[in-house]
C-alpha positions in Angstrom: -27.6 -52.2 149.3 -30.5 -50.6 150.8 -31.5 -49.3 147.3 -31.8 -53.0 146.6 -33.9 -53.4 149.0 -36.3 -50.5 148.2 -36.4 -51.9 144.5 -37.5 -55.1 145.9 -40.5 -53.0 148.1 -41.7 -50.4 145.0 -41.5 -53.9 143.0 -44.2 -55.6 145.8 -46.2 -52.1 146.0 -46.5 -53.3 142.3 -47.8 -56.0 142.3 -50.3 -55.7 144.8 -51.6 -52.4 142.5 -51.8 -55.4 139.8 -53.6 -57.2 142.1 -51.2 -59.8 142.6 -51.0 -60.7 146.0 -48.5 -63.5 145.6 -45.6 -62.1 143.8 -46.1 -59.0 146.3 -45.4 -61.2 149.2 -42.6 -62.5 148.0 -41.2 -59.1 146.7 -41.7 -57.8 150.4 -40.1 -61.1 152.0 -36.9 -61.1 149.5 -36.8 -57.1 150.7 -37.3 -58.2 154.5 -34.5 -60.8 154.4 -32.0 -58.7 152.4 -32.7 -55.8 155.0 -31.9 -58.5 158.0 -28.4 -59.7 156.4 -27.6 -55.8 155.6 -28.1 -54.9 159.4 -26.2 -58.1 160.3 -23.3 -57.2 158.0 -23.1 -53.3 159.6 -23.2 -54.8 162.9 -20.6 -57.1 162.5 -18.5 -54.4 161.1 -19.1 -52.4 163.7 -18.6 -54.8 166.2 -14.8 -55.4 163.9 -13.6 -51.6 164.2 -14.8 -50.7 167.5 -12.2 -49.5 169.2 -9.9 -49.3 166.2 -11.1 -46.4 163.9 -14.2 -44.3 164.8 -14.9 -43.7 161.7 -15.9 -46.9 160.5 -18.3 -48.1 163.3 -19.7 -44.0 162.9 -20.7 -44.4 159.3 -21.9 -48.4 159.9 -24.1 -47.7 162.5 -25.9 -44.8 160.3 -26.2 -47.4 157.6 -27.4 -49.9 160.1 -30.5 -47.6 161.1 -31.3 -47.1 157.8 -31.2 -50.4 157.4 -33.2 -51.2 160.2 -35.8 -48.8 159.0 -36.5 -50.5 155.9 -36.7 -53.8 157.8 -39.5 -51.6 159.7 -41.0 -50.3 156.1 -40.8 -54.0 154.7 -42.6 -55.8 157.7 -45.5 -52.9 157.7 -46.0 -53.7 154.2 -46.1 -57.4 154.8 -48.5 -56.8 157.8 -50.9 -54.9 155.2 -50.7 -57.7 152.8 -51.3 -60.2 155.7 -54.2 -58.6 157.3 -55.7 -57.7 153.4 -55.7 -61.3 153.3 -57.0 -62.5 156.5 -53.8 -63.9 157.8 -53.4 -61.7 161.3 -51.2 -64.7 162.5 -48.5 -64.2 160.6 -48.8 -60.2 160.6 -48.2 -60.4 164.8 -44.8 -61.7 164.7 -43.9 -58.6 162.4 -45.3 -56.3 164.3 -43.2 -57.9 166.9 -40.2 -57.5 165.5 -41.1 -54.0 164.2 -41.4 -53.0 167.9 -38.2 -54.3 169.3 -35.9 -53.2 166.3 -37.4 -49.7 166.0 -38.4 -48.9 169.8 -42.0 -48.7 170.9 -41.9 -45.1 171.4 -40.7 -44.7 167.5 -43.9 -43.8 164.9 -43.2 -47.4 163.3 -43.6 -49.0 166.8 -46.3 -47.2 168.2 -48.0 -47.7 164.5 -47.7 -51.5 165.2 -48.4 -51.2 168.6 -52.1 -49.6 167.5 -52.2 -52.6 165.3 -51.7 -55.5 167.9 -54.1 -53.4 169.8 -56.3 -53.5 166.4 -55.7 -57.5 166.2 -57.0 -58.0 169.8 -53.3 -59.3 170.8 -53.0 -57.0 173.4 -55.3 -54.6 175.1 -53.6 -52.4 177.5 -52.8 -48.3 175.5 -49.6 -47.1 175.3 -49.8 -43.7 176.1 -45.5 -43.3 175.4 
């Protein structure tokens, strides 16, 4: 459940107060990859009752943007960690990704958009 998933990101917030970067990453990855199957679940259901009962595919797809916005919450906290310790890299994809599933004109893509900006990935401003 999402709840699980925001367990799994206080958990990492955690450990990085403790100063333990490792455990923290892996706290934030084991939220980020329960957050991906959770949206994949509520979009196969969706996909499953279109068309059959409103209902269902009304209350999946509110779960599945929640969802999708602690995907977005997970991935910024993984880009912190990243860029704290001087892996840019692997914090690009995630912005990425944080982009496309949220919308660049959404506060968590125009936030990562600043940062790929920040990074030196890309140089043009979005003014959106």
């Amino acid at each position: 459940s999402i709840l699980n998933v925001e367990y799994y990101i206080e958990q990492g917030d955690q450990f990085i107060n403790n100063g333990n970067f490792e455990k923290a990453k892996l706290s934030y990855l084991d939220a980020r990859k329960l957050a991906k199957q959770l949206a994949t679940f509520y979009s196969d259901l969706n996909t499953a009752f279109t068309g059959i009962d409103a209902r269902i595919p009304n209350e999946v797809q509110r779960k599945g943007k929640a969802t999708l916005q602690i995907l977005a919450e997970s991935n910024q906290r993984l880009v912190s960690l990243y860029l704290r310790t001087e892996k840019p890299e692997v914090a690009v994809p995630l912005l990425i990704e944080t982009i496309r599933i949220m919308s660049p004109n959404s506060p968590e893509g125009k936030e990562a958009y600043e940062r790929l900006i920040q990074l030196g990935f890309v140089e043009t401003k979005y003014k959106g």
